[in-house]
C-alpha positions as semicolon CSV with decimal commas, in nm:
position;residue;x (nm);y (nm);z (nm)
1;X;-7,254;3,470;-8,316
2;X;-6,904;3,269;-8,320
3;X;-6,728;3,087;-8,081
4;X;-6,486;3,374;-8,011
5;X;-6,821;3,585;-7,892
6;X;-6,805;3,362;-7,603
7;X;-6,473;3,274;-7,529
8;X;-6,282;3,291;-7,174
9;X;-5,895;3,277;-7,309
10;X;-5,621;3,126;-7,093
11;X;-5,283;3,217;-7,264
12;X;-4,941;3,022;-7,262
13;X;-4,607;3,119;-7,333
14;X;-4,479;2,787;-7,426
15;X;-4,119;2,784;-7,380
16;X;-4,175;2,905;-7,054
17;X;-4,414;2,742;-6,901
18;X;-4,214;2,447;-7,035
19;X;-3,863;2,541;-6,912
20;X;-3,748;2,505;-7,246
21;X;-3,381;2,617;-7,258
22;X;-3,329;2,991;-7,337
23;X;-3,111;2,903;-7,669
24;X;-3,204;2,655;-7,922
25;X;-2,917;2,370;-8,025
26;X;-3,125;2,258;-8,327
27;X;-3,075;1,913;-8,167
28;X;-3,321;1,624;-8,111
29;X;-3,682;1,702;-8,064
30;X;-3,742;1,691;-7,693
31;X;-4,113;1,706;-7,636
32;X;-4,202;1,940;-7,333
33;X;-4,480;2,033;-7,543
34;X;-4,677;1,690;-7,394
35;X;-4,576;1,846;-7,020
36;X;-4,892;2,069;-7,129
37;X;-5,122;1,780;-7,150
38;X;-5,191;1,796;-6,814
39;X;-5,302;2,179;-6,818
40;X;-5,636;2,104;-7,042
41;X;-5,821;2,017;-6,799
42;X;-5,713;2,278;-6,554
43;X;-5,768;2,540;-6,781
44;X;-6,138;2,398;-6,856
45;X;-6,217;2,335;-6,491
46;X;-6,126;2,747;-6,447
47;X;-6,387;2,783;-6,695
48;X;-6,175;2,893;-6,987
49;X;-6,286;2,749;-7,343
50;X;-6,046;2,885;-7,605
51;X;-5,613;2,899;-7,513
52;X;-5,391;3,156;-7,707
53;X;-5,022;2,974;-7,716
54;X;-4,730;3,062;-7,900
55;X;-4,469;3,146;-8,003
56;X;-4,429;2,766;-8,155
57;X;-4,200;2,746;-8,402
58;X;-3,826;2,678;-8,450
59;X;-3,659;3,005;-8,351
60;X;-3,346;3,042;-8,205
61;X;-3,436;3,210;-7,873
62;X;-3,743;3,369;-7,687
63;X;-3,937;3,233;-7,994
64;X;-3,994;3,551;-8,176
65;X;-3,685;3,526;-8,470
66;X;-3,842;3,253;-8,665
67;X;-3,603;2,985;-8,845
68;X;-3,893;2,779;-8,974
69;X;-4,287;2,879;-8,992
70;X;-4,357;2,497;-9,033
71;X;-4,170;2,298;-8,768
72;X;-4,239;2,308;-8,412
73;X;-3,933;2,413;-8,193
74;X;-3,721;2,118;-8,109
75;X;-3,742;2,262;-7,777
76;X;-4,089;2,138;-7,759
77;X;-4,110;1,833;-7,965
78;X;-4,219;1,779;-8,304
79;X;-4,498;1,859;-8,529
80;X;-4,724;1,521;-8,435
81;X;-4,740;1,688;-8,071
82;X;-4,840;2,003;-8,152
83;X;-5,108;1,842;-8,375
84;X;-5,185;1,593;-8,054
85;X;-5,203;1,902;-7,817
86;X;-5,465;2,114;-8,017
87;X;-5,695;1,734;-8,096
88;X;-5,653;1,678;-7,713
89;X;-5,788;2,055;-7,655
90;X;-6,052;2,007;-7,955
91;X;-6,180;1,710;-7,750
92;X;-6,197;1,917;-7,418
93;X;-6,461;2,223;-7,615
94;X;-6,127;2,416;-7,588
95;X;-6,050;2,638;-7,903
96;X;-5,670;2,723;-7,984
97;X;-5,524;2,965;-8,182
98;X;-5,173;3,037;-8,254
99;X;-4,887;3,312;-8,235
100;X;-4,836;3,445;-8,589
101;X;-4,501;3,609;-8,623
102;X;-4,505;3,738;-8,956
103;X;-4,381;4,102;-8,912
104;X;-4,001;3,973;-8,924
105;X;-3,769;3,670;-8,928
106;X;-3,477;3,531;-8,750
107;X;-3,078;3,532;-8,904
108;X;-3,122;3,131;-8,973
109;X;-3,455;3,113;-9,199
110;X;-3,405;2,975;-9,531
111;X;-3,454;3,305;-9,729
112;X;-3,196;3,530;-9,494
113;X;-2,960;3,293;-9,509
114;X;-2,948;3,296;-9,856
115;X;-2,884;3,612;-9,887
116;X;-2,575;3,613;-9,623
117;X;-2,465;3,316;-9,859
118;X;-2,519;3,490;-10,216
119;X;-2,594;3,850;-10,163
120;X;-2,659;4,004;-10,445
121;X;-2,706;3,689;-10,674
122;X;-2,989;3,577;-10,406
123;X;-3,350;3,512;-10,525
124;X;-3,451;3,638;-10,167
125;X;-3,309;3,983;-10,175
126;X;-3,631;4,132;-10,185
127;X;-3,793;3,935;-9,930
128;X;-3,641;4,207;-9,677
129;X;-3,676;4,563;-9,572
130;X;-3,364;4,795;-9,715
131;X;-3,088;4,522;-9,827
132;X;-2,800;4,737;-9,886
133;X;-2,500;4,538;-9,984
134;X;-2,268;4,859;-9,975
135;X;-2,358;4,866;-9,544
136;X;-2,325;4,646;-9,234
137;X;-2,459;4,506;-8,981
138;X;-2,384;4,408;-8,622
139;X;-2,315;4,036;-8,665
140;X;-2,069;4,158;-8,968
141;X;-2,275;4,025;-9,276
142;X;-2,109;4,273;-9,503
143;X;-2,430;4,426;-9,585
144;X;-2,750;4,636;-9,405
145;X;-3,078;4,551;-9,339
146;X;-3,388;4,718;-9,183
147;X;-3,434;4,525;-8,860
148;X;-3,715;4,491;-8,606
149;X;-3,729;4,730;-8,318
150;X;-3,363;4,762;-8,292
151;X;-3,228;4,400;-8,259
152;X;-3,067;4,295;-8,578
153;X;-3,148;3,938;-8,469
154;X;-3,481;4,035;-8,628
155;X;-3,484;4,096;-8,957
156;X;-3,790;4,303;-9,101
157;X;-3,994;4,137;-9,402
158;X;-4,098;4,294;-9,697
159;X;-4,469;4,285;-9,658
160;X;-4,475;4,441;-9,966
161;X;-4,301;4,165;-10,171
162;X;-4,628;3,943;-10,360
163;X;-4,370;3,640;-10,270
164;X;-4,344;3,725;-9,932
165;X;-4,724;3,757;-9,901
166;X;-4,788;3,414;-10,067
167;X;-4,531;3,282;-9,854
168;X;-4,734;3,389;-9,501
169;X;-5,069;3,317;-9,658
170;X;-4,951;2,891;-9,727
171;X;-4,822;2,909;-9,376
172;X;-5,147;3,033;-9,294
173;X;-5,295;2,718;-9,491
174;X;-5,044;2,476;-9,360
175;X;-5,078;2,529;-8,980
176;X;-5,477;2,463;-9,038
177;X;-5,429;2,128;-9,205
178;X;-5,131;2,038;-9,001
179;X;-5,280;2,141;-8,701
180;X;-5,662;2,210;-8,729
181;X;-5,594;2,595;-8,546
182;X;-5,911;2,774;-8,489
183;X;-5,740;3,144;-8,489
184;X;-5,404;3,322;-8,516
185;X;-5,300;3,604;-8,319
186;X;-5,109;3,863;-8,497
187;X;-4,775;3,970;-8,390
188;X;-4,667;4,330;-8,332
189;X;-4,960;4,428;-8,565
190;X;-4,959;4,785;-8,509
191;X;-4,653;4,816;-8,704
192;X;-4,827;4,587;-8,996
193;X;-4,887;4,673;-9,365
194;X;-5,267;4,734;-9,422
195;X;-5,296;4,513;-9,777
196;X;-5,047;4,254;-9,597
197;X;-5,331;4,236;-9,325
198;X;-5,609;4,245;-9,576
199;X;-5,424;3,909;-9,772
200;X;-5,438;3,717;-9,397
201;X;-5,767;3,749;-9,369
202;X;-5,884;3,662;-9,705
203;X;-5,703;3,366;-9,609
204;X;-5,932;3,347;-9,258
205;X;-6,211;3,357;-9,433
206;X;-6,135;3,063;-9,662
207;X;-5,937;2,843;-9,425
208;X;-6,239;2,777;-9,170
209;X;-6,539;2,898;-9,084
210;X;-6,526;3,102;-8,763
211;X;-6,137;3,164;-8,832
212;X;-6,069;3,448;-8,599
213;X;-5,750;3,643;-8,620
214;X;-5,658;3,908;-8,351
215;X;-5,403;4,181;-8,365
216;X;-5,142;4,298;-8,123
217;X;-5,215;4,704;-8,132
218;X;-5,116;4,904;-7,831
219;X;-5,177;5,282;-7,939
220;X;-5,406;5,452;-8,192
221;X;-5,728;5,387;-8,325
222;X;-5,875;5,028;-8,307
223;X;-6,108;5,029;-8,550
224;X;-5,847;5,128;-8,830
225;X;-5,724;4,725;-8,765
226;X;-5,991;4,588;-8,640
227;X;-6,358;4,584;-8,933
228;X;-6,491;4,373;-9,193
229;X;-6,153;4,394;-9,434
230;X;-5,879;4,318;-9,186
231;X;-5,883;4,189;-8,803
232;X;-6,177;4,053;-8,624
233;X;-6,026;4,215;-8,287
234;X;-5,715;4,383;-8,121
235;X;-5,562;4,393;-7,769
236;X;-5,732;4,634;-7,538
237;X;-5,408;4,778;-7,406
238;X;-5,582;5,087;-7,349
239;X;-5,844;4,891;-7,104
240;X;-5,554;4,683;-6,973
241;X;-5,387;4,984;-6,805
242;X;-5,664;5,108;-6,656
243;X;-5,772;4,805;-6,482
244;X;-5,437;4,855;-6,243
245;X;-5,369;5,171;-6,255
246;X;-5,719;5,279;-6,153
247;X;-5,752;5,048;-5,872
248;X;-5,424;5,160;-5,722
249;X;-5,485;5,524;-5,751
250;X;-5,859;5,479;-5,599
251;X;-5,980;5,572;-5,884
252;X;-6,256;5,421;-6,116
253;X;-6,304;5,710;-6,351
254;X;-6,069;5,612;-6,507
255;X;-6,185;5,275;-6,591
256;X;-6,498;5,448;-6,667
257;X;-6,332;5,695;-6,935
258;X;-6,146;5,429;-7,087
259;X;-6,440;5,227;-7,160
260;X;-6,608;5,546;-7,365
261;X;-6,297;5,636;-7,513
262;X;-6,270;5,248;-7,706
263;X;-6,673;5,220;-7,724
264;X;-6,678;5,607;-7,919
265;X;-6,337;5,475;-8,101
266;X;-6,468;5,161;-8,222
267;X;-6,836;5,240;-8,227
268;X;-6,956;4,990;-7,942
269;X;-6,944;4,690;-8,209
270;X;-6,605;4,529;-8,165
271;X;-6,524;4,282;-7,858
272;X;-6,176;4,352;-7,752
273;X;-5,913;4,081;-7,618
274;X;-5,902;4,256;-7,278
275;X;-5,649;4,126;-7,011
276;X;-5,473;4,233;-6,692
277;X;-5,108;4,050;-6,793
278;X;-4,927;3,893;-7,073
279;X;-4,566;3,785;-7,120
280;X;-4,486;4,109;-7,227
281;X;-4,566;4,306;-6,924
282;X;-4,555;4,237;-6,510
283;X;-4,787;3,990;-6,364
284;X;-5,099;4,191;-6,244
285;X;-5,042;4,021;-5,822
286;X;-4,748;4,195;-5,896
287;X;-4,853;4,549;-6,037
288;X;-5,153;4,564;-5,762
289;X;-5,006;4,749;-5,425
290;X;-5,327;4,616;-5,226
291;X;-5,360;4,282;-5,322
292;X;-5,729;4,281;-5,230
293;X;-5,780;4,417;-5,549
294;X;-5,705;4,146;-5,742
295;X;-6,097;4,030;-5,680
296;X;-6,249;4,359;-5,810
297;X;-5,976;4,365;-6,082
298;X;-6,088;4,037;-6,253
299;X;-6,454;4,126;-6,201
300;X;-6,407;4,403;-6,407
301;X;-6,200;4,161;-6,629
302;X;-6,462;3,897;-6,675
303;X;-6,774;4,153;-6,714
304;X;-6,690;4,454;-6,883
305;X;-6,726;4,444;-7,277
306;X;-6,444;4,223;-7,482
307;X;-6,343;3,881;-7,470
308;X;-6,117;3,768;-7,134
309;X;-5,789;3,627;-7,100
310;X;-5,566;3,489;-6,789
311;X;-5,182;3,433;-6,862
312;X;-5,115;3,104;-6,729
313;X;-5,037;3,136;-6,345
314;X;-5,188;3,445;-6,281
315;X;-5,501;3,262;-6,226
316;X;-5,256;3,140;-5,877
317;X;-5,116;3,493;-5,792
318;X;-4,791;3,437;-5,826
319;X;-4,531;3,751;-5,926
320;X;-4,334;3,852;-6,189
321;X;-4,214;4,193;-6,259
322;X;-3,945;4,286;-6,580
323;X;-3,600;4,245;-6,376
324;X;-3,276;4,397;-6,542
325;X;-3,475;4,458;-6,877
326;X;-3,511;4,057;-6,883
327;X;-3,874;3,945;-6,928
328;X;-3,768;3,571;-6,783
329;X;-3,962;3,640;-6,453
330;X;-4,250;3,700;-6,671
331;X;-4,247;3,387;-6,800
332;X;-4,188;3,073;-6,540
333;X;-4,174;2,733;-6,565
334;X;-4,460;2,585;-6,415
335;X;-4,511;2,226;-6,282
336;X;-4,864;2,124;-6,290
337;X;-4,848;1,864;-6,004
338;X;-4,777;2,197;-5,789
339;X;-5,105;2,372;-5,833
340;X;-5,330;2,024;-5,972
341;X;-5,530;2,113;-5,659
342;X;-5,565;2,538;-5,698
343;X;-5,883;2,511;-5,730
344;X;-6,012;2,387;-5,403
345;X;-5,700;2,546;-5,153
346;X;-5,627;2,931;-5,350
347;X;-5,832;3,200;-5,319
348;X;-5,739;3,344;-5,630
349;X;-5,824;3,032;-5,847
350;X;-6,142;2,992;-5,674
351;X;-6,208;3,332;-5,785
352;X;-6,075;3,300;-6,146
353;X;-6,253;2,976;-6,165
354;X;-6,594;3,104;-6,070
355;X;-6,536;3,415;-6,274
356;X;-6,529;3,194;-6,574
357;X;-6,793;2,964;-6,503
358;X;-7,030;3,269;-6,426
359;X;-6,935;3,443;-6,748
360;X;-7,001;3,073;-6,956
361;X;-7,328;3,065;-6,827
362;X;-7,432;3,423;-6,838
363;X;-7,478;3,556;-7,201
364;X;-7,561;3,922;-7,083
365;X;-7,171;3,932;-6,988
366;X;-7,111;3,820;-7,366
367;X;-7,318;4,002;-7,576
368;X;-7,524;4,250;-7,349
369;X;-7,519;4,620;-7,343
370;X;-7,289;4,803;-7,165
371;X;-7,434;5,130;-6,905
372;X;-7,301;5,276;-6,622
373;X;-7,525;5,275;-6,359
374;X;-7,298;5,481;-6,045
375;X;-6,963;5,595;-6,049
376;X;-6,707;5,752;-5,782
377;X;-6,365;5,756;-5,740
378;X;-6,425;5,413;-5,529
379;X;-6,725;5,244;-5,583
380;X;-6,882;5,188;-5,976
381;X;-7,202;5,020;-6,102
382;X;-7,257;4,889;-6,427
383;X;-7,516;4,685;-6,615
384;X;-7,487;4,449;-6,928
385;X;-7,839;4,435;-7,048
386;X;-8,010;4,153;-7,251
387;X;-8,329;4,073;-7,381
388;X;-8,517;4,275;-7,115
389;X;-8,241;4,155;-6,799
390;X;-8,000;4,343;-6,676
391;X;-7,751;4,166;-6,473
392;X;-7,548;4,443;-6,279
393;X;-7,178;4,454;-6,113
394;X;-7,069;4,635;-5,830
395;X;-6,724;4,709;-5,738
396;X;-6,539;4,891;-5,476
397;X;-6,209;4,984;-5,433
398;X;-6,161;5,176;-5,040
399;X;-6,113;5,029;-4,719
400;X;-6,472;5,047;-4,629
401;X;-6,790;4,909;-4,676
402;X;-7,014;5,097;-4,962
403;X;-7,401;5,094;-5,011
404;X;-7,552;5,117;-5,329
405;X;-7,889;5,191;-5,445
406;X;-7,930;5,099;-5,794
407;X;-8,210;5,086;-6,074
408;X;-8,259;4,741;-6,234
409;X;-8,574;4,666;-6,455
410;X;-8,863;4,480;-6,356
411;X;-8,684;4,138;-6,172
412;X;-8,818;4,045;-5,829
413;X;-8,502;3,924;-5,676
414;X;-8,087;3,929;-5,780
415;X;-7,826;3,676;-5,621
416;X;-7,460;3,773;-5,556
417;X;-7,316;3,534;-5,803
418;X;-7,025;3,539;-5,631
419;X;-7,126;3,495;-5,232
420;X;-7,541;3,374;-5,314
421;X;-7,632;3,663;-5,091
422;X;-7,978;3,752;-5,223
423;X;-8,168;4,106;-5,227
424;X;-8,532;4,216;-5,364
425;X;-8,650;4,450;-5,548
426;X;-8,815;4,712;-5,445
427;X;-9,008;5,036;-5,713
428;X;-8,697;4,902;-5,926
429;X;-8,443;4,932;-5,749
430;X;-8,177;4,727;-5,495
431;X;-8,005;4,835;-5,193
432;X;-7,672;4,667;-5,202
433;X;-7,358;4,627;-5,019
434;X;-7,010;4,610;-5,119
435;X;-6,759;4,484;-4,875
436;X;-6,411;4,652;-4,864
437;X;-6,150;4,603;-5,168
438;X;-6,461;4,341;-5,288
439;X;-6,734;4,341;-5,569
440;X;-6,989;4,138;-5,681
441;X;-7,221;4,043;-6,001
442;X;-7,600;4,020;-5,957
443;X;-7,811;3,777;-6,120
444;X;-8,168;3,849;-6,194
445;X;-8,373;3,516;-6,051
446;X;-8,380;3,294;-6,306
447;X;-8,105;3,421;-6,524
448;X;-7,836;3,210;-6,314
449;X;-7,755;2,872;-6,441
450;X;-7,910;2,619;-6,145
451;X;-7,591;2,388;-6,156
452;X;-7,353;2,726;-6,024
453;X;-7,257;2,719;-5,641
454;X;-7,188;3,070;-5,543
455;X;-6,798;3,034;-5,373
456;X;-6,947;3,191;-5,046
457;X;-6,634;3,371;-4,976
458;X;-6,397;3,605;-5,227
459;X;-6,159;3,742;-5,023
460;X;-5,812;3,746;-5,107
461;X;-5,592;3,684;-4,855
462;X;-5,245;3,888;-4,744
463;X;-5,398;4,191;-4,848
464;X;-5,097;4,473;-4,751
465;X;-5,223;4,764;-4,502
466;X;-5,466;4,959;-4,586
467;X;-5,355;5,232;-4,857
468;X;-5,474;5,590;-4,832
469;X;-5,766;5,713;-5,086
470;X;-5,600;5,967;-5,349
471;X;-5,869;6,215;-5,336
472;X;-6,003;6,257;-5,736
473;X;-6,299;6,460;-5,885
474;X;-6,643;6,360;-5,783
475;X;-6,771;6,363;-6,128
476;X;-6,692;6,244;-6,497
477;X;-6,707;6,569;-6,679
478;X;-6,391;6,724;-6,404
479;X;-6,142;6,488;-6,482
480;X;-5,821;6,668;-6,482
481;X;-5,731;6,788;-6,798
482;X;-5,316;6,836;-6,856
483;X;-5,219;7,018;-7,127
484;X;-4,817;6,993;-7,136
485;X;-4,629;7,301;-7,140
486;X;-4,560;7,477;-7,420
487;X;-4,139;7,472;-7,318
488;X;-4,177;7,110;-7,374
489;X;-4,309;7,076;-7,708
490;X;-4,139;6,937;-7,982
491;X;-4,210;7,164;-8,318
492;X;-4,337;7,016;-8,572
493;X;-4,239;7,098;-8,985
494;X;-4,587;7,024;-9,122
495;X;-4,381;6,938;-9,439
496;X;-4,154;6,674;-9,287
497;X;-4,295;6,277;-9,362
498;X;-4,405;6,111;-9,044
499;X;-4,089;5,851;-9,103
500;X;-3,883;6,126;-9,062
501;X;-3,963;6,229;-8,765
502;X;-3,830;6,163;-8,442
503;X;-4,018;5,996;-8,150
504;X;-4,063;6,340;-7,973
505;X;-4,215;6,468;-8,257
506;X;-4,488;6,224;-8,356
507;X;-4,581;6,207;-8,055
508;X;-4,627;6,576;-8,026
509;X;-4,827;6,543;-8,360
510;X;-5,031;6,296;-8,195
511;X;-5,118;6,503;-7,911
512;X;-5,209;6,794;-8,151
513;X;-5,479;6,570;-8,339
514;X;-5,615;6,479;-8,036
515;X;-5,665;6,811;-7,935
516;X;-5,858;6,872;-8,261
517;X;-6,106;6,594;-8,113
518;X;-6,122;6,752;-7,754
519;X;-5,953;6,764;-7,462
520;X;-5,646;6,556;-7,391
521;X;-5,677;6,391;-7,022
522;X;-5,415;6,259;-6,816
523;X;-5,487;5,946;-6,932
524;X;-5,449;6,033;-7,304
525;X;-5,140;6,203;-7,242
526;X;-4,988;5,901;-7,108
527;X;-5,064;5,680;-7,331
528;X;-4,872;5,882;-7,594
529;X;-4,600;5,938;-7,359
530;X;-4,526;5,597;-7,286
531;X;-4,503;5,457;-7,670
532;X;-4,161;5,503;-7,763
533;X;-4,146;5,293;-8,040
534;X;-4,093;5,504;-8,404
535;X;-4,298;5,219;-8,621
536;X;-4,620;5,217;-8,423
537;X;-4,592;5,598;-8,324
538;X;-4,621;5,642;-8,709
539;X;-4,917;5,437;-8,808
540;X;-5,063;5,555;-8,481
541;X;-5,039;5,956;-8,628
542;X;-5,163;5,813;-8,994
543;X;-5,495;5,649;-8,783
544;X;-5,670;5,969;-8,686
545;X;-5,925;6,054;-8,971
């Protein structure tokens, strides 16, 4: 076991939730990184323990085109406050790990701007993707690069390159004795070099015991990132659109055929980052029509296999949807004096709050095993089972009241963890009920830490009208398969290199492999359809064994 086995994650965009300007002057250090201060013991009274933060250092915009891997952004302060912060957290129980941008660079690091001042002479040519000194660029260097994504503000590293390697790994070194970082979360790391991974966490395993390092992955097969020789975890994207999408389409198979898709994927051993919202997509008060939902939502959230994560505010309800392309909405400055008292007066950080404490003191939620116990298209059952308890979750989804009866071991008595209602056990099973847009975790007697005060109620308030029930198959085996039409298919030279294909063909190569593996669902299909981007469409087609 490790502390990451355990951990509730709250995560902070820090030039955000600072209100850091959008540009960086390179001026004076001003130090809105201490404006965080405050936050610790918010984020431990909500019953989070670990914080993902980042990005940190000096870049010259939204954080992401790096200038220097070992200075924090003058936007934030200096080095001595980012070293303060994570002691100040240490003290707290709180573990932090950092953003680790290593996939590309920004125009003004050291070893770019070398180049633009020597080209051809420079020691650093190599330390990119495709220099070609007889192209151009956008900003009108007088020579190409291969860029990140797109923007030529981001300039691709040569993960190749043994320097460039050696270069990430004392980064690696330096942010652990600067800072005393328990983890680092990998940037865009579906899009990574295997053997560039494999060097990062030979580093992990020598910087600190327990080092965990966690991968951004969207698409394709977790388990080729995360095992023994690379990541300890990856982003549950997959489990991240469900959680919505499922509860606004009335629809928990979904959920349901997520959860075996990753558990048969990764072999039921790895525990996910799972979340509902990040920087990079719309807040999930946002992305919920009925905002009821958000209760059942982070139920799921805090009790389904993985390790949890709120995005700072979310654990408030506030919105934030992607507005003109522009992902500032997403990311807010916050004032803590505003919501210092959350806890006590909003429903939703009542609920977050007692979602975290209940999940602290619960190991089954941590480490037991996962089974479904009931499933329709609005109401689901689960257990996670430990050393002989099972403590079981009940969620439902449709304007009315549900009634489950459900088998749960030899207990005597559960208790709503949630609202303290309590219910026997009768030939081994409990007859429970499940308010409207609501849900619930039961506690076998005993199991539930004495010092816990159920929160009595867990509704969420301005819940829109009612929305009508999509009807959806009444069992797992009849979800809807979609195959796409043949008039819509991209063909595919089986002799043409993944890189050269276009977007609409790899991901009509994906779809084919899956097909070899069974059926392709709606889901499936979607997820495919919806990853536009050429680099992680590739490694996602080189994934399937």
């Amino acid at each position: 076991m490790a502390w990451y086995d355990e951990a509730v994650f709250y995560h902070i965009y820090p030039l955000g939730m600072t209100g850091a300007p959008k540009q960086n002057s390179y001026s004076e250090p001003v130090h809105r990184l201490n404006t965080l201060l405050p936050w610790i013991s918010h984020i431990k009274e909500i019953g989070c323990n670990a914080i993902y933060i980042g990005p940190l250092f000096e870049s010259v915009g939204h954080g992401y085109e790096t200038t220097d891997y070992k200075k924090l952004d003058s936007r934030l302060g200096t080095n001595e406050d980012l070293a303060n912060f994570v002691s100040e957290c240490h003290k707290a129980g709180i573990r932090v790990i950092l953003d680790g941008v290593f996939n590309h660079t920004g125009r003004d690091f050291f070893a770019f701007k070398d180049i633009r001042q020597n080209r051809e002479n420079s020691r650093y040519k190599d330390w990119y993707c495709n220099v070609n000194f007889w192209g151009n660029n956008s900003f009108d260097d007088g020579f190409s690069y291969e860029n990140w994504g797109g923007y030529d503000l981001l300039v691709k590293l040569n993960q190749h390159n043994p320097e460039v390697r050696n270069y990430i790994c004392d980064v690696i070194r330096f942010w652990v004795k600067e800072f005393d970082i328990d983890g680092i979360r990998l940037d865009a790391a579906d899009v990574m070099d295997f053997g560039y991974m494999q060097a990062i966490r030979q580093v992990a395993n020598e910087v600190k015991p327990d080092f965990w390092l966690i991968g951004e992955v969207i698409h394709g097969d977790y388990s080729r990132w995360a095992n023994d020789g690379t990541l300890h975890s990856v982003t549950n994207y997959m489990l991240h659109k469900a959680l919505y999408s499922a509860h606004n389409d009335h629809n928990y198979f979904e959920i349901a055929h997520t959860i075996k898709y990753v558990n048969d994927m990764t072999g039921n051993r790895l525990k996910l980052y799972t979340f509902v919202d990040n920087h990079d997509v719309e807040r999930i008060y946002t992305k919920l029509i009925n905002k009821a939902h958000f209760l059942p939502v982070h139920i799921m959230l805090y009790s389904l296999p993985g390790v949890p994560s709120i995005y700072y505010g979310s654990e408030f309800g506030i919105e934030g949807r992607k507005e003109r392309g522009s992902d500032d909405s997403l990311r807010p400055a916050l004032n803590f004096d505003d919501y210092k008292n959350a806890v006590k007066t909003n429903p939703c950080t009542k609920l977050i709050s007692a979602l975290g404490k209940i999940r602290q003191n619960t190991p089954a939620l941590c480490y037991g095993d996962y089974k479904e116990l009931e499933l329709q298209t609005t109401h689901f059952a689960y257990e996670r089972a430990l050393d002989g308890k099972a403590v079981i979750v009940t969620v439902n989804n449709s304007d009315n009241e549900v009634n489950m009866y459900l088998g749960c071991g030899n207990s005597k008595e559960y208790v709503g963890a949630l609202t303290g209602e309590k219910v026997c056990v009768n030939d081994g099973h409990i007859q429970v009920r499940i308010p409207a847009n609501s849900g619930e975790i039961w506690i076998p007697e005993g199991y539930l830490d004495e010092t816990f005060t159920p929160i009595q109620s867990a509704k969420i308030e301005n819940a829109p009208e009612p929305v009508k029930t999509v009807q959806k198959p009444e069992n797992f085996e009849n979800i809807k398969i979609q195959e796409e039409k043949k008039t819509e298919e991209a063909v595919i030279d089986p002799n043409k290199p993944y890189e050269e294909m276009s977007v609409e063909e790899l991901q009509q190569a994906i779809l084919e492999k899956m097909r070899r593996n069974g059926p392709v669902t709606d889901y499936m299909l979607g997820t495919v359809r919806e990853n536009t981007h050429h680099g992680s469409l590739v490694t996602w087609v080189k994934s399937f064994r």
